[in-house]
C-alpha positions as CSV (number, residue, x, y, z in Angstrom):
1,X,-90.9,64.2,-196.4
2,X,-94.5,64.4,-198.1
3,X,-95.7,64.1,-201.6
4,X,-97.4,67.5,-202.8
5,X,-100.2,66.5,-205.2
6,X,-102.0,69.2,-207.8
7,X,-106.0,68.1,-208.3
8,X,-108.0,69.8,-210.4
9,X,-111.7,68.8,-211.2
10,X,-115.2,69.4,-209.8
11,X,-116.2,69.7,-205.7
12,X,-118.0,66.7,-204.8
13,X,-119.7,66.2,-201.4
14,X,-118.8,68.7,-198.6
15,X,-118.4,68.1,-194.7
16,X,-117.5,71.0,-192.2
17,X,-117.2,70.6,-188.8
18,X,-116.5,72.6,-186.1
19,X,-113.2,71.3,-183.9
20,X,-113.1,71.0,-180.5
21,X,-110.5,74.3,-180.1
22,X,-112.9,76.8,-182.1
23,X,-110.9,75.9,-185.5
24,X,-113.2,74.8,-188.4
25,X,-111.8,71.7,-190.9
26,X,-113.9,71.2,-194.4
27,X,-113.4,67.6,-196.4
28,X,-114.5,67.8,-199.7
29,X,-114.2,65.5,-202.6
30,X,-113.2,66.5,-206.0
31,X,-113.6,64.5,-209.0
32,X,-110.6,64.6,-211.9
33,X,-111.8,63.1,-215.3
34,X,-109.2,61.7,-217.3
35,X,-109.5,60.5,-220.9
36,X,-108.0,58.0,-222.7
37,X,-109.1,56.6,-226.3
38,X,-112.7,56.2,-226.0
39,X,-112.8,55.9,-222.2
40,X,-113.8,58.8,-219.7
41,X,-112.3,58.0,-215.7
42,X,-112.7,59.6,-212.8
43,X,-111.0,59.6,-209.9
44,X,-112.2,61.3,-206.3
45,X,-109.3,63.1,-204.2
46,X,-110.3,63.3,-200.5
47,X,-109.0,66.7,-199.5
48,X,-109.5,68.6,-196.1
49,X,-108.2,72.4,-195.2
50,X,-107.8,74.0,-191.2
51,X,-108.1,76.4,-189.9
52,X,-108.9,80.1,-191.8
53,X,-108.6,78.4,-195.3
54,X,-111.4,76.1,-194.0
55,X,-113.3,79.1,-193.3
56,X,-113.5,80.8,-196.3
57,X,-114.2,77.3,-198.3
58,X,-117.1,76.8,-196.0
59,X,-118.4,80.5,-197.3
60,X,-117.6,80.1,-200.9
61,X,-117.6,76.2,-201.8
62,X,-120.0,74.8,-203.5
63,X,-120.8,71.1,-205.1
64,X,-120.1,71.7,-208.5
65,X,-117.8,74.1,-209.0
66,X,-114.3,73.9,-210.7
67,X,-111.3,73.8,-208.7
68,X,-107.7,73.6,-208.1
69,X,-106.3,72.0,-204.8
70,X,-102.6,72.4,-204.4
71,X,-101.3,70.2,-200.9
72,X,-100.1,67.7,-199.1
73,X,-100.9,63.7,-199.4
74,X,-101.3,61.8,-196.3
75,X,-102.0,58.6,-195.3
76,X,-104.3,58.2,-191.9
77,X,-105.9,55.6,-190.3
78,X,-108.3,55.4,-187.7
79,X,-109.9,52.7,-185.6
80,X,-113.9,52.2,-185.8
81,X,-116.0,48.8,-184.5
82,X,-112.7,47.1,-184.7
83,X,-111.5,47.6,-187.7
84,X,-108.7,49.7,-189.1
85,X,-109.8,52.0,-191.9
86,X,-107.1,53.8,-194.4
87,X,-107.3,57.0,-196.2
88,X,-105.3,59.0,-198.3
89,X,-105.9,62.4,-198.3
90,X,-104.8,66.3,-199.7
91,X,-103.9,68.3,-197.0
92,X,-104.9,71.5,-199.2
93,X,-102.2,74.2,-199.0
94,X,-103.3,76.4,-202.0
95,X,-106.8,76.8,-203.4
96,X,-108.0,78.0,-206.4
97,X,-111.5,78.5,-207.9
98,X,-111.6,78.1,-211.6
99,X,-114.4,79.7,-213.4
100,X,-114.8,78.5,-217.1
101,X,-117.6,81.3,-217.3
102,X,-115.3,84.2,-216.3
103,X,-111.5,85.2,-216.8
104,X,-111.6,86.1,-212.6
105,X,-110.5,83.3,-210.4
106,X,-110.1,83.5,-206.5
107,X,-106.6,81.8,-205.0
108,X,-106.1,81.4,-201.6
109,X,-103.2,80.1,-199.7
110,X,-103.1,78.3,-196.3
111,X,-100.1,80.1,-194.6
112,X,-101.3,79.5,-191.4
113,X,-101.3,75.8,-191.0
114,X,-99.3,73.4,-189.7
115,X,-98.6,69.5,-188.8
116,X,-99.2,69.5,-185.6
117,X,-102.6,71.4,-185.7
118,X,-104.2,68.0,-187.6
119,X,-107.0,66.3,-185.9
120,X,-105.9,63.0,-186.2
């Protein structure tokens, strides 16, 4: 069973990368601000999208711009000069662009992906 988790904030930095098999995978950070009293957080969700969903965010995606990131959380790991580094990540499922300067916004869905078409 996975947690879904619901991010919304600005994009951050922005990594795409061509796969091995022809598919495309984008990581991008987005920042959520939360206030409380006289304090301003934020907090940076990793996210990452496959697949044709990762192809339209490398068209469209931009530092910057507002967003909502509907997905997955994940834990990975990986091994790198011997030593075990931990990530938790949003698989993104749904994606939304979110335009305070217009009423339009742009959703799109990842229907096409699956488990076993992660990287890692």
């Amino acid at each position: 069973m996975t947690a879904m988790i619901t991010v919304t904030g600005n994009v951050g930095r922005i990594d795409v990368r061509d796969m091995p098999d022809g598919n495309k995978v984008v990581n991008f950070g987005v920042a959520s601000n939360q206030k409380r009293k006289d304090k301003e957080t934020t907090t940076w969700v990793n996210c990452v999208a496959f697949n044709q969903l990762a192809g339209m965010l490398e068209q469209h995606l931009r530092q910057g711009a507002k967003v909502l990131v509907i997905g997955d959380m994940k834990n990975r790991s990986w091994e790198k000069d011997g030593v075990t580094n931990y990530r938790t990540e949003c698989t993104v499922n749904q994606f939304e662009f979110l335009s305070p300067k217009s009423e339009e916004s742009s959703k799109f869905e990842n229907e096409d992906f699956k488990d076993d078409e992660m990287p890692f």
